[in-house]
C-alpha positions in Angstrom: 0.0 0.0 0.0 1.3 3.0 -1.3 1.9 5.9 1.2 -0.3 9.4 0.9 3.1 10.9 0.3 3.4 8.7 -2.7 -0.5 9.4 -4.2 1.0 11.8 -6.7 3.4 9.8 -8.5 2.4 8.2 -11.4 4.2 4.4 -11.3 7.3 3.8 -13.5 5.4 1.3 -15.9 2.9 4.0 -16.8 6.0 6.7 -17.5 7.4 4.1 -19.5 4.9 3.1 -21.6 3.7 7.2 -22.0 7.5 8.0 -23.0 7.2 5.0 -25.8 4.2 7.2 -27.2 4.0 9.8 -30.0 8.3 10.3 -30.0 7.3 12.8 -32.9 6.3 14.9 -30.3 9.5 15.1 -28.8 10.1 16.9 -25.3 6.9 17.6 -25.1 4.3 14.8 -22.8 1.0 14.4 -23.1 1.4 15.8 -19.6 2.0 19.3 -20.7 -0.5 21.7 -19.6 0.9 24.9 -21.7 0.0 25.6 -25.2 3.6 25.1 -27.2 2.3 27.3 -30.1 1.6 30.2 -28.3 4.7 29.5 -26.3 6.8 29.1 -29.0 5.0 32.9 -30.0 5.6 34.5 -26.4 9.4 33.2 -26.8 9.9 34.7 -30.2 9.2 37.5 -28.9 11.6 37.6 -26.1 14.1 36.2 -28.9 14.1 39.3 -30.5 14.2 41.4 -27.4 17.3 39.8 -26.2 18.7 40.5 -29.6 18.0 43.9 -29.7 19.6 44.6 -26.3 23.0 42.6 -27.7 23.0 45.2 -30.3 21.7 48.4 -28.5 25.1 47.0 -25.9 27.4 46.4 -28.8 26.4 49.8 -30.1 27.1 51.6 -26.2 30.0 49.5 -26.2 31.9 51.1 -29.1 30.2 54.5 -29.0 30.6 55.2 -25.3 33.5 58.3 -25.2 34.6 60.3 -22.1 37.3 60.3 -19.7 35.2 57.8 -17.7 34.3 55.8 -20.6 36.3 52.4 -20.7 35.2 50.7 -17.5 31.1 51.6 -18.9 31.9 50.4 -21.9 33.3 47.1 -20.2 30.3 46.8 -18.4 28.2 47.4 -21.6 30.1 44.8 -23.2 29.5 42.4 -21.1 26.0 43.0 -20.4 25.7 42.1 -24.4 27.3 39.2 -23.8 25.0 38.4 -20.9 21.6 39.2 -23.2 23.6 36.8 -26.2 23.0 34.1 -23.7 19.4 34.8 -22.9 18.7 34.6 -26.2 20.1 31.4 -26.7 18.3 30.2 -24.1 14.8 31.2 -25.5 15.8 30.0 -29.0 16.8 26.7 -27.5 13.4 26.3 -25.7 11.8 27.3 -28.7 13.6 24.2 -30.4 12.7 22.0 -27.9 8.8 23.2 -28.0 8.9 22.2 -32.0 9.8 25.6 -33.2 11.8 27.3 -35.3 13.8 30.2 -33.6 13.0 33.9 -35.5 16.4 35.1 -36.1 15.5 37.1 -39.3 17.0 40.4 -38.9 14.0 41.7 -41.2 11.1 42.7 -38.5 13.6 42.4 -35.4 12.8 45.6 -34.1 8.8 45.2 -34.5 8.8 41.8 -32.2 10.8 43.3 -29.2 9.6 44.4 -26.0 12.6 47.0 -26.4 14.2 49.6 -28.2 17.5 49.8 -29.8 18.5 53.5 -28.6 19.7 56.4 -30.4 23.1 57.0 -29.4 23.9 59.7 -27.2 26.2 60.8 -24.6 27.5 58.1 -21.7 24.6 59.2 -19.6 22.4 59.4 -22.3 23.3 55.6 -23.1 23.4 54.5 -19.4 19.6 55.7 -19.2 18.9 54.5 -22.5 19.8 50.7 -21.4 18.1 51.7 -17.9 14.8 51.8 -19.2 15.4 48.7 -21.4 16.1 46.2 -18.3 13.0 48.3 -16.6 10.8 47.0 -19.8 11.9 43.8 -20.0 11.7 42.9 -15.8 8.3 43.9 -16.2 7.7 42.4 -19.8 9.3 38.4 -18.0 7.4 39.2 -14.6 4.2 39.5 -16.7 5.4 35.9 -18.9 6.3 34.4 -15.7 3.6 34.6 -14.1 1.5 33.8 -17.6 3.2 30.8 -17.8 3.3 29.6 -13.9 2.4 25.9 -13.2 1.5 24.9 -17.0 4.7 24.9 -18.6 7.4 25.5 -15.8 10.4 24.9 -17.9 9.9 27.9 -19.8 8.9 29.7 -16.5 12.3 28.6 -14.7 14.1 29.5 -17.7 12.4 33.3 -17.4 13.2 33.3 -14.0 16.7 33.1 -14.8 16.6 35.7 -17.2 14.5 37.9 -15.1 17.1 37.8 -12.1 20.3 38.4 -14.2 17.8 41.4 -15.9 17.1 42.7 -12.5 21.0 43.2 -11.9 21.5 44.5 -15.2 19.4 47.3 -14.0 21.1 47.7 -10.8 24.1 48.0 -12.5 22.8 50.3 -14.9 21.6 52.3 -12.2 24.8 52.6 -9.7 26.4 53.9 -13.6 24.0 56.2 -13.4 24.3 58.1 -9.8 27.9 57.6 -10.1 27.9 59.8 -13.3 24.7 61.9 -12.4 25.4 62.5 -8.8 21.2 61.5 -8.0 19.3 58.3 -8.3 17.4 58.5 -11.9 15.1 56.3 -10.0 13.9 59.3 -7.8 12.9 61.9 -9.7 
């Protein structure tokens, strides 16, 4: 007699014979509550936003100038580098969902949650990737909490994100009242 602890887990013979069934589908188990085609749609999206920060960082990267320039640019840089791997990430659990990852420069800017920026001076491109981390914390919180229970791959993976997005801003931030003098924040 199996214990109440034990009630929720299905028995090894059932796993087995479920994994044996419908291998087309791949990763994805009869047992997955989420919807992979609009999944695969929310991801495309956040795809292209983490592609658009890699190049609005790239750009801040090169174009940052001043006497206090290198170490922001470092930081820029690696932020980039940080956003490459998000996007991986989301293009990878796009793959696994049965998609196709949109990496078609043509439209990029139309399916991200962010902008790409205009240039500017080194405070002018510190508040410029300021308010991009502040979109996309709230753009993942929102698909975070969209996705919750039913898929919670995809919502672990956006957790990730979200937390290493949430000290992008922070350190966009610190940039920002060391070179300001003021929190942005508070005015």
């Amino acid at each position: 007699m199996a214990e109440a602890s034990d009630a929720f887990l299905t028995d090894v013979q059932t796993l087995r014979e479920r994994a044996r069934k419908s291998l087309e589908d791949g990763a994805i188990m009869p047992t997955y509550k989420g919807d992979p085609e609009k999944t695969i749609e929310l991801l495309q999206s956040v795809v292209a936003t983490e592609l658009v920060c890699v190049l609005r960082y790239r750009m801040h990267a090169i174009a940052a100038e001043g006497i206090t320039s290198e170490s922001v640019a470092a930081e820029f840089a690696e932020h980039a580098e940080s956003e490459h791997q998000h996007m991986l990430m989301a293009a990878e659990r796009i793959d696994q969902l049965g998609g196709v990852p949109n990496l078609n420069p043509e439209g990029l800017a139309s399916r991200a949650a962010t902008e790409y920026g205009n240039g500017g001076n080194l405070v002018e491109l510190i508040k410029q990737n300021l308010v991009a981390e502040r979109i996309v914390i709230e753009h993942y919180q929102e698909l975070i909490r969209y996705f919750g229970d039913d898929d919670p791959t995809t919502r672990i993976m956006l957790e990730h994100i979200l937390a290493e997005e949430e000290d992008h801003a922070s350190d966009m931030h610190d940039l920002l009242v060391a070179h300001e003098g003021e929190p942005f924040l508070g005015k």
